[in-house]
N, CA and C atoms as an extended XYZ file, in Angstrom:
438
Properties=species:S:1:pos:R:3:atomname:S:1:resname:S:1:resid:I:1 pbc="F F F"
N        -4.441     -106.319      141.338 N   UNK     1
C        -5.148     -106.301      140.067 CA  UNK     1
C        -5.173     -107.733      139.516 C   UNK     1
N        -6.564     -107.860      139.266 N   UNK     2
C        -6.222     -109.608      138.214 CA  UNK     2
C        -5.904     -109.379      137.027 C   UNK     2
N        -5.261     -110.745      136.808 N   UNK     3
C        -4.463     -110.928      135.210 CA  UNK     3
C        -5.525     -110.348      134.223 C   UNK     3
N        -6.893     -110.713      133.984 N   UNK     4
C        -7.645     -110.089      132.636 CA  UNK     4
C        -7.089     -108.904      132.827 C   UNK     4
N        -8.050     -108.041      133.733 N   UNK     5
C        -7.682     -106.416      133.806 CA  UNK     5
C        -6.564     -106.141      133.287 C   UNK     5
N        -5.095     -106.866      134.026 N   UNK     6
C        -3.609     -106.592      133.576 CA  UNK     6
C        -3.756     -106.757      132.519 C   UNK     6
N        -4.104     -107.489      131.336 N   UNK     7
C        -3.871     -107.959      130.184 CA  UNK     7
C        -4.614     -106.641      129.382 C   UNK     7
N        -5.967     -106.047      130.156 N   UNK     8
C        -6.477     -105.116      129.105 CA  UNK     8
C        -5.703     -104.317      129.062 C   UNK     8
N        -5.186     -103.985      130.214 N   UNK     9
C        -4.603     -102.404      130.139 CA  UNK     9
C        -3.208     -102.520      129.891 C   UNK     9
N        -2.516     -103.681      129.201 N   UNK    10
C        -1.448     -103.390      128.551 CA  UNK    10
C        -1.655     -103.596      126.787 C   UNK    10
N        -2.942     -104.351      126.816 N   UNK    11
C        -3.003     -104.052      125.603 CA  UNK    11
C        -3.071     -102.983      124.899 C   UNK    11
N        -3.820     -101.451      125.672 N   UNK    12
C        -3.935     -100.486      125.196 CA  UNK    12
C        -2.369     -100.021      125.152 C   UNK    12
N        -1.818     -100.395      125.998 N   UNK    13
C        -0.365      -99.634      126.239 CA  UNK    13
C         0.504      -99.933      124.964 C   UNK    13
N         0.523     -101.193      124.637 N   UNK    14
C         1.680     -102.005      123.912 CA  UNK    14
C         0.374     -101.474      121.888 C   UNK    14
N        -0.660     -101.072      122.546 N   UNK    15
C        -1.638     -101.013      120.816 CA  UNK    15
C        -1.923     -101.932      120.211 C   UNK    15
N        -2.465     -103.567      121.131 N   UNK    16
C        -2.185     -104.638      120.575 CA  UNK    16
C        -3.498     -105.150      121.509 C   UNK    16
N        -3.723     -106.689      120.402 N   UNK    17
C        -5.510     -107.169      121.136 CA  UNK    17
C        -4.719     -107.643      122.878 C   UNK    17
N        -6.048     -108.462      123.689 N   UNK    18
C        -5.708     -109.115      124.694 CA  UNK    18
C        -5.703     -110.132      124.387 C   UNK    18
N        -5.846     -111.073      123.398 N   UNK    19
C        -5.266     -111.801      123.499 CA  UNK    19
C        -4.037     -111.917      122.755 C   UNK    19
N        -3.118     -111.256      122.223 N   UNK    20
C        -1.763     -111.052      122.178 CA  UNK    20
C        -1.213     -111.025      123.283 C   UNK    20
N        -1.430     -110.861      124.589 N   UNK    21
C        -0.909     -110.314      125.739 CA  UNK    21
C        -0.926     -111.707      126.760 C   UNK    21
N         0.646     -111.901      126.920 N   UNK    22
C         1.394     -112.846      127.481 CA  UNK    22
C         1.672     -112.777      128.916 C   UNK    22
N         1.209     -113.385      129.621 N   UNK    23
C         2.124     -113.354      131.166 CA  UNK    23
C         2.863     -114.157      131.252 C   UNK    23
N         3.834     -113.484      132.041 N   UNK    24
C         4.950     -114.937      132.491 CA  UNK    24
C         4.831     -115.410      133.705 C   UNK    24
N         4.759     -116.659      134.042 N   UNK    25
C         4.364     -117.494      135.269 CA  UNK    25
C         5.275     -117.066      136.525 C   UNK    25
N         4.786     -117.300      137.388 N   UNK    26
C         6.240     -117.095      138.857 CA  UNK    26
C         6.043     -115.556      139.333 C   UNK    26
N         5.149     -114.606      138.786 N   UNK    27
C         5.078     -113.435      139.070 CA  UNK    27
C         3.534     -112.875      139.503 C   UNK    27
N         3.299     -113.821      140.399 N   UNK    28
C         1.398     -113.383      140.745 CA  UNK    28
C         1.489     -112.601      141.886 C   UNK    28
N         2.451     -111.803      142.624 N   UNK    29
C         2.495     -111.082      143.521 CA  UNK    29
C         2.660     -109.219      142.901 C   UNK    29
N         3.832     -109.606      141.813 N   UNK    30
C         3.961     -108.472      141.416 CA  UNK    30
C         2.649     -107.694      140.351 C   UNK    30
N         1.690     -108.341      140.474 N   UNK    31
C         0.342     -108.479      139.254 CA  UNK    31
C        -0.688     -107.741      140.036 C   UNK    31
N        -0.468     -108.629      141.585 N   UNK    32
C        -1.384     -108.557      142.413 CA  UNK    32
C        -1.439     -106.647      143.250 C   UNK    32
N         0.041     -106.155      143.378 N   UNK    33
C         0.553     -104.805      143.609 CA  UNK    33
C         0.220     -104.025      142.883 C   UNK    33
N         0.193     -104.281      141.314 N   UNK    34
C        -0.032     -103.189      140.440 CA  UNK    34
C        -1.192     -102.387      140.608 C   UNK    34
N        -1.988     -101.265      140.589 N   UNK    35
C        -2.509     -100.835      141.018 CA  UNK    35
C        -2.830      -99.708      140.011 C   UNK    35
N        -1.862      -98.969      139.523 N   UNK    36
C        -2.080      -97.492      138.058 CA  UNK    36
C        -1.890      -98.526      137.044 C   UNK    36
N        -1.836      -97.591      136.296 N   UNK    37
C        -1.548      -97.508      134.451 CA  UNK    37
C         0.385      -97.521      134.281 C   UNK    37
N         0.906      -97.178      135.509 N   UNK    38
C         2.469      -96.677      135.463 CA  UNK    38
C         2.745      -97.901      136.027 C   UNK    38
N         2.278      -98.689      136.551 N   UNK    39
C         2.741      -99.535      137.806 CA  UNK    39
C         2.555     -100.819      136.692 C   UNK    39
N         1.441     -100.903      135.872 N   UNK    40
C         1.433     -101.832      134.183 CA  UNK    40
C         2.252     -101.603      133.403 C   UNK    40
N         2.913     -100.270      133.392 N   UNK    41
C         3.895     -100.024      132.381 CA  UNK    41
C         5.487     -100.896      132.534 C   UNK    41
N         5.435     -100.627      134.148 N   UNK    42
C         6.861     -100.729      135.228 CA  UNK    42
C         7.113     -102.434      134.832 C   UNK    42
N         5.908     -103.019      134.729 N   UNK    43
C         5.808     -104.499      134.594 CA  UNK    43
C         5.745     -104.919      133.133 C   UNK    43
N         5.698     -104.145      131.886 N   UNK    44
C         5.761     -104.051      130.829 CA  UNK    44
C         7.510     -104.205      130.469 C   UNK    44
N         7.563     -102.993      130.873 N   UNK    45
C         9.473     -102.822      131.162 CA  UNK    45
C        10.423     -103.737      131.777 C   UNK    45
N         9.848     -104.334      132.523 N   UNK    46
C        10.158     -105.436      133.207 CA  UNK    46
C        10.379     -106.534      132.353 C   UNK    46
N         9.663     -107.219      132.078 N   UNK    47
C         8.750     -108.222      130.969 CA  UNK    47
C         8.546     -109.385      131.595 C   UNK    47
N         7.636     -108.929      132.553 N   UNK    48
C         6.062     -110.014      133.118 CA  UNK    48
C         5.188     -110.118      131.790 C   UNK    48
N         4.942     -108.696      131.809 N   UNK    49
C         3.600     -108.852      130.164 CA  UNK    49
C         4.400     -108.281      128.859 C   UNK    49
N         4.318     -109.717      128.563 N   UNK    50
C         4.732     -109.942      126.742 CA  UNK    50
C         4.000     -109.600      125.558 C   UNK    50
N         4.309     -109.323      124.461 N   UNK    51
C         3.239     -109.165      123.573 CA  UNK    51
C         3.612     -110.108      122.714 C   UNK    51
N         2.682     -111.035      122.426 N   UNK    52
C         3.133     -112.373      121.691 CA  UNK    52
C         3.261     -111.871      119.581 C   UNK    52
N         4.021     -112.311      119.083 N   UNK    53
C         4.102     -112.029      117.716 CA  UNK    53
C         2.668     -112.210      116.850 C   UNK    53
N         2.723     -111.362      115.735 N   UNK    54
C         1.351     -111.779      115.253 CA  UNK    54
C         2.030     -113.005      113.982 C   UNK    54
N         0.655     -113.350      113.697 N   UNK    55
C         1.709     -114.595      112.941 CA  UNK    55
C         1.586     -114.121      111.531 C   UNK    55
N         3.170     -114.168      110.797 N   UNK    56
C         3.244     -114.075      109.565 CA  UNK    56
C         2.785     -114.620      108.497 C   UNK    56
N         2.997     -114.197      107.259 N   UNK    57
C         2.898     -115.473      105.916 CA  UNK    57
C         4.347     -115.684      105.767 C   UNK    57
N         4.411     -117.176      105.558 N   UNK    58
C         5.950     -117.492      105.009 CA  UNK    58
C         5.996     -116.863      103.755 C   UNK    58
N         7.617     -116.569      103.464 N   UNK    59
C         7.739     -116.393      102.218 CA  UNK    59
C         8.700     -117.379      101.152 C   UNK    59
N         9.242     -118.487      102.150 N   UNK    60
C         9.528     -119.347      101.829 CA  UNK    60
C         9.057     -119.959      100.158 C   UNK    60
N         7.721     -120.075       99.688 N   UNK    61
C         7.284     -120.439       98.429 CA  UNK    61
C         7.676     -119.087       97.655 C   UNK    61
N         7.442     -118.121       98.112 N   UNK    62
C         8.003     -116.496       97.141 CA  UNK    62
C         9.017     -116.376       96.929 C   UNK    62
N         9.659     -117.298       98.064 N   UNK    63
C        11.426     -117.401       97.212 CA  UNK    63
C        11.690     -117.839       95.959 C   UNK    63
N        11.295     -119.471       96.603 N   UNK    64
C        11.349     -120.650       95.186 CA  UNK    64
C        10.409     -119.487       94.426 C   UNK    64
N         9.326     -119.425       93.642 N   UNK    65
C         9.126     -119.023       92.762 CA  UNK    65
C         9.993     -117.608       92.041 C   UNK    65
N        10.547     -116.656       92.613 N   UNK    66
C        11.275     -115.377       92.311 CA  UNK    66
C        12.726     -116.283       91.626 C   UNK    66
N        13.264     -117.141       92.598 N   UNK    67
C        14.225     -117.535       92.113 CA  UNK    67
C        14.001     -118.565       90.586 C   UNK    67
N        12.607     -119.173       90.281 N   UNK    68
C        12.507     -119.800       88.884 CA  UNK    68
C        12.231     -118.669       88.169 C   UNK    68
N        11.879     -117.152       88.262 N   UNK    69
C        11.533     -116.726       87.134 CA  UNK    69
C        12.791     -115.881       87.096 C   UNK    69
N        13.809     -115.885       87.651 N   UNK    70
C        14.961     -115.578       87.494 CA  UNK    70
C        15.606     -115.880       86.477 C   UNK    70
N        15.844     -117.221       86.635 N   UNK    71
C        16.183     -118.449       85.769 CA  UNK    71
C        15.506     -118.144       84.252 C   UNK    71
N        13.800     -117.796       84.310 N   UNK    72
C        13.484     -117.384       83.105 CA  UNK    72
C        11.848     -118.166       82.762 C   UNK    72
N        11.845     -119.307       83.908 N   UNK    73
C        10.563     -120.011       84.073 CA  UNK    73
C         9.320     -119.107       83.957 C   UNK    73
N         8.273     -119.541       83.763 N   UNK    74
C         7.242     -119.123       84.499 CA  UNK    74
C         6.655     -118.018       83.941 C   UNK    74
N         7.110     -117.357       82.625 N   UNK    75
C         6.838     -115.824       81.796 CA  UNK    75
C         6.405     -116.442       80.508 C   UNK    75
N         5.837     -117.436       80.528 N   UNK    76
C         5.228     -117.771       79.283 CA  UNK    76
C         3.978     -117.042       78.764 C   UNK    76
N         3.399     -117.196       77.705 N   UNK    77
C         2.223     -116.116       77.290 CA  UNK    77
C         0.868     -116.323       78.195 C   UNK    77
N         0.500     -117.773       78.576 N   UNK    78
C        -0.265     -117.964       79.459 CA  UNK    78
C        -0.236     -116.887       80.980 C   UNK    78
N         1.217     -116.607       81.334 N   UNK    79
C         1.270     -115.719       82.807 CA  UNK    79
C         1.021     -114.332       82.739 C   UNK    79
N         1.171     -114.348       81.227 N   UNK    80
C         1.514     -112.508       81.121 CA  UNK    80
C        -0.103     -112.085       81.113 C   UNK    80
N         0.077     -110.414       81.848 N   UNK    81
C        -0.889     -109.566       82.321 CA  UNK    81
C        -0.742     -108.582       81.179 C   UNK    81
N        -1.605     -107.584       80.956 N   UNK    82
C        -0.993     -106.458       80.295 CA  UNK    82
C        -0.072     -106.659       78.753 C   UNK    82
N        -0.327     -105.541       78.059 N   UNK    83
C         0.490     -105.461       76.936 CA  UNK    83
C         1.475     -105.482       76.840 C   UNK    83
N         2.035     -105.762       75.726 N   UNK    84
C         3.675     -105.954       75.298 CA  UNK    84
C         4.363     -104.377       76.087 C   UNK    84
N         3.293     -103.185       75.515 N   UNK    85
C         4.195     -101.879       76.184 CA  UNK    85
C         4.086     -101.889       77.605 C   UNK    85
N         2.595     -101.945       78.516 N   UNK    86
C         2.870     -102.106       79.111 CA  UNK    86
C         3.536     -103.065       80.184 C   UNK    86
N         4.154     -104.020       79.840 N   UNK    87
C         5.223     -104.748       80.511 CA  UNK    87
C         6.541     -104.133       80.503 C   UNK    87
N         7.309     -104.021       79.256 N   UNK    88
C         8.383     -103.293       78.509 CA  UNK    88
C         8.039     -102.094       78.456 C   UNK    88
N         8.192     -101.152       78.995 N   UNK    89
C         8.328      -99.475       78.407 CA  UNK    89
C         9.057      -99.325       77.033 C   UNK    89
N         8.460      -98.777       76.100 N   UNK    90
C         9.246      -98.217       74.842 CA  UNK    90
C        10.639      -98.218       74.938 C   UNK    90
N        10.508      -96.661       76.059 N   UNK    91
C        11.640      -96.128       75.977 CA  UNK    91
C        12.895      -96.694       76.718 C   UNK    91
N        12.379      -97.767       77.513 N   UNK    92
C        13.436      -98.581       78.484 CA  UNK    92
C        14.437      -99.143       77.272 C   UNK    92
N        13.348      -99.921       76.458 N   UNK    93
C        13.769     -100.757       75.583 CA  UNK    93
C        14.855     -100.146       74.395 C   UNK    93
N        14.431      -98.858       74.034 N   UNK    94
C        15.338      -98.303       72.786 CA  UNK    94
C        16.541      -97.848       73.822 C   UNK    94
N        16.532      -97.777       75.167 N   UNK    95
C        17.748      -97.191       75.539 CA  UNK    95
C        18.617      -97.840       75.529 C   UNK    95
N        18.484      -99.121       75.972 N   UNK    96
C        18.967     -100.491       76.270 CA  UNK    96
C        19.712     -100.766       75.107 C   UNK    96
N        19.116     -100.791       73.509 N   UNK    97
C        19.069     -101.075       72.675 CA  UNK    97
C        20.386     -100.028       71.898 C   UNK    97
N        19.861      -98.781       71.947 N   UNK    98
C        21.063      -97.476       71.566 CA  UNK    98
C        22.336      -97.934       72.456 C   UNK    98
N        22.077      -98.041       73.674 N   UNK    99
C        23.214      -98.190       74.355 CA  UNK    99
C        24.092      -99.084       74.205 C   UNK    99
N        23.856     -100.382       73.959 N   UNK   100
C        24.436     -101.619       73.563 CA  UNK   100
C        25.434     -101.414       72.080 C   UNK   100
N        24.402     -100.116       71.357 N   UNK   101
C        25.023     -100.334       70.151 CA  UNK   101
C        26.337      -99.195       69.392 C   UNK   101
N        25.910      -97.933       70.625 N   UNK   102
C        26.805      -97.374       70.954 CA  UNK   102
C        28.177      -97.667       71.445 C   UNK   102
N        27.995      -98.913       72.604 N   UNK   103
C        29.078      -99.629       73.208 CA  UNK   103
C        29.762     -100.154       71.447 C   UNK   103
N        29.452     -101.219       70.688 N   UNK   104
C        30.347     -101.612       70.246 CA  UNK   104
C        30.348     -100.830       69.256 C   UNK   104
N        30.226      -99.712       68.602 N   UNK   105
C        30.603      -99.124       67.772 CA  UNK   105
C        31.445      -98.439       68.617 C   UNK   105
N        31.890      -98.198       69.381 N   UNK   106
C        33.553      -97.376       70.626 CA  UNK   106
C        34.090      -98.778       70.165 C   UNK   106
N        33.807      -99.758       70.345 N   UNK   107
C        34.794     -100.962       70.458 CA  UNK   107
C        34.997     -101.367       69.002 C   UNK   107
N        34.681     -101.140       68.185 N   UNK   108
C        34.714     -101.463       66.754 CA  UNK   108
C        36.118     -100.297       66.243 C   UNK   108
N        35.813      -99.393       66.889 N   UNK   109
C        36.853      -97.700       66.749 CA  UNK   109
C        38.466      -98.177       67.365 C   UNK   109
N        37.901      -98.458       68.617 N   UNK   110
C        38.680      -98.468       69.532 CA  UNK   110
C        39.658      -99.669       69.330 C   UNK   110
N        39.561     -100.439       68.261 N   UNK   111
C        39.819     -102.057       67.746 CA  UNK   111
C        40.411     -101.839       66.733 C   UNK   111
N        40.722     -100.493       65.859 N   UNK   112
C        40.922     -100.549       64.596 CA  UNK   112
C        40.294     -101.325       63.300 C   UNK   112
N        38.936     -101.028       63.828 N   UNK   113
C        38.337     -102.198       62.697 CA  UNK   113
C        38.089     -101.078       61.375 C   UNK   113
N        37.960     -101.829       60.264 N   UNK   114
C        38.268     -101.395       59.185 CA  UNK   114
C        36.043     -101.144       58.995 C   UNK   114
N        35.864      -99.810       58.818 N   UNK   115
C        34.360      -99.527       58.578 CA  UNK   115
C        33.945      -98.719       57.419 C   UNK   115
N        32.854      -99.285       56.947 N   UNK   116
C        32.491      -98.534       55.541 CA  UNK   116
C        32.388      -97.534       55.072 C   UNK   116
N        32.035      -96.685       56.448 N   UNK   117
C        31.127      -94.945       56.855 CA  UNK   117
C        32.513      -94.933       57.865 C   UNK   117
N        32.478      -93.550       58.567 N   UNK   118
C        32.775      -92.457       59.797 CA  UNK   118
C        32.234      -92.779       61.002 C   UNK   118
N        33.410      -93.237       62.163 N   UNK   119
C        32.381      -93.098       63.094 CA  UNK   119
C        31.378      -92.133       63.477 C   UNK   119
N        31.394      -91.047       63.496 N   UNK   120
C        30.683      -89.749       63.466 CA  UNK   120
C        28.998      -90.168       62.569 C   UNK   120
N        29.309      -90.977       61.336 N   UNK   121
C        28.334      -91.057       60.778 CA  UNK   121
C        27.262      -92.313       60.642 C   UNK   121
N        28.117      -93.199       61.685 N   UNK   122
C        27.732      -94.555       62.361 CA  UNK   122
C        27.117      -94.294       63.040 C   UNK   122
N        27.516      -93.022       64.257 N   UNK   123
C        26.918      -92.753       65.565 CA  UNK   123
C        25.438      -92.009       65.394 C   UNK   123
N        25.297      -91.443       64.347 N   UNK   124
C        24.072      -90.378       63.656 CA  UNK   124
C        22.774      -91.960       63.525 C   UNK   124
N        23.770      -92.605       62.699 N   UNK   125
C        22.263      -93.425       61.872 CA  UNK   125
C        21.703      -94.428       63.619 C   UNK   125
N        22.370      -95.116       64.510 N   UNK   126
C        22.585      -95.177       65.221 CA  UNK   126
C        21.268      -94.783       66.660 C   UNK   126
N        21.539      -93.050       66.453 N   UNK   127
C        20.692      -92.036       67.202 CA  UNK   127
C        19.400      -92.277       66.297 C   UNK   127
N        19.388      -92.363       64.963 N   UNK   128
C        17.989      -92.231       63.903 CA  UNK   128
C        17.366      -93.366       64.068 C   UNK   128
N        17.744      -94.512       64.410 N   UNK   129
C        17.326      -95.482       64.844 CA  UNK   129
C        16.973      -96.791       63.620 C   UNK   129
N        18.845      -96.158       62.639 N   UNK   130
C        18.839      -96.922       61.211 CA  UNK   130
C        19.148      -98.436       61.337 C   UNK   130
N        19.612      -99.049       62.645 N   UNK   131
C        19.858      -99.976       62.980 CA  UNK   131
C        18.894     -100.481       63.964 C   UNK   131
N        17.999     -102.503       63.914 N   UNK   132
C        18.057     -102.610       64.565 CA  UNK   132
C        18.555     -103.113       66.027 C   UNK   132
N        19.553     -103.425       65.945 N   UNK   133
C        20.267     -104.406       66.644 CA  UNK   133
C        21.754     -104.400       66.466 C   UNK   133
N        22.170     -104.888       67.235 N   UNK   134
C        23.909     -104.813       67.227 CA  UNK   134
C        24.631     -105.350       66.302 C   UNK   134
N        23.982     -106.614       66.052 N   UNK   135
C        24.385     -107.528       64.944 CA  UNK   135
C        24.295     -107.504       63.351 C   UNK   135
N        23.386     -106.653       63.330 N   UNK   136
C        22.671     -105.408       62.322 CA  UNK   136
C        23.889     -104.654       62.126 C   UNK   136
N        24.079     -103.639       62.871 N   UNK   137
C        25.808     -103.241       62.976 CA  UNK   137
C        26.800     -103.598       62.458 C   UNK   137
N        27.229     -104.833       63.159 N   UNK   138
C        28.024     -105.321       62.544 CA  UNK   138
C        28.024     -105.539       61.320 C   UNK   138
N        26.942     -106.189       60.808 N   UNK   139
C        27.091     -107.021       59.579 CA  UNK   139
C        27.228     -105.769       58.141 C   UNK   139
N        26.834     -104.748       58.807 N   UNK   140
C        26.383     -103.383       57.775 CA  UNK   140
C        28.030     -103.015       57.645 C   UNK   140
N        28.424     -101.988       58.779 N   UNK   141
C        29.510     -101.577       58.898 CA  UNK   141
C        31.102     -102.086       58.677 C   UNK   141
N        30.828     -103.212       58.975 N   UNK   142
C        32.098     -104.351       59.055 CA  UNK   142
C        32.257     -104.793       57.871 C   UNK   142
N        30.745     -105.219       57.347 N   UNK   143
C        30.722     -106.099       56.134 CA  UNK   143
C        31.265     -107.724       56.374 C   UNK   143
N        31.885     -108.345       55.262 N   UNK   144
C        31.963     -109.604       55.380 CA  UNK   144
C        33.110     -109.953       56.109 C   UNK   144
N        33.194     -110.772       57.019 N   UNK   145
C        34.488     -111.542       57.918 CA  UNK   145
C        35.494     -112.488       57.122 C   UNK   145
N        36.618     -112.117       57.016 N   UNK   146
C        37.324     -112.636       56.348 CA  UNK   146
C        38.436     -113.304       56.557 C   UNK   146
């Protein structure tokens, strides 16, 4: 069999073009024997016929950039797509937000800190969404630092 032929009929084998399809030098006897579709395979298995890689995209630049907007680069108002919600989900955001503030009101308890209200009634306004922010919290509940 000649090399084209060999090359078509492993391309079908391997599901790949002919010209992806590699021979390796030093083997023009065993090319010349082949004769079936099994006898291309046998030489497949072998690895006379290679299937050469297809060529990638680096991702080398997708690094560097993932790693600056890590950092915080690169999210200026000029980049942004889409609305404030849809970037931020609502509800991502108030969970994030409850949760944080839940945390230090346990740690405010849990600290013996001296508070204006009940925890019970910290944790309510809290859920109602009477606070916005942690620092909000504090400054309400705690009152002045002394």
């Amino acid at each position: 069999m000649d090399a084209k032929k060999l090359k078509r009929l492993a391309a079908g084998i391997l599901g790949a073009g002919i010209k992806k399809m590699v021979i390796t030098e030093g083997n023009e006897e065993r090319i010349g024997e082949a004769i079936t579709k099994d006898d291309v395979r046998q030489i497949i298995k072998d690895g006379i016929v290679k299937k050469r890689k297809s060529n990638q995209h680096s991702r080398g630049r997708a690094r560097i950039l993932h790693e600056k907007k890590k950092k915080g680069r690169k999210r200026g108002k000029g980049r942004r797509y889409g609305t404030k919600k849809a970037r931020v989900q609502s509800k991502k955001k108030w969970q994030t937000s409850v949760r944080a503030q839940r945390k230090k009101l346990r740690q405010m308890r849990d600290g013996k800190m001296k508070m204006k209200i009940t925890y019970r009634q910290a944790y309510n306004r809290i859920k109602g969404g009477f606070f916005k922010e942690k620092k909000q919290l504090d400054t309400i509940l705690a009152g002045d630092k002394k």
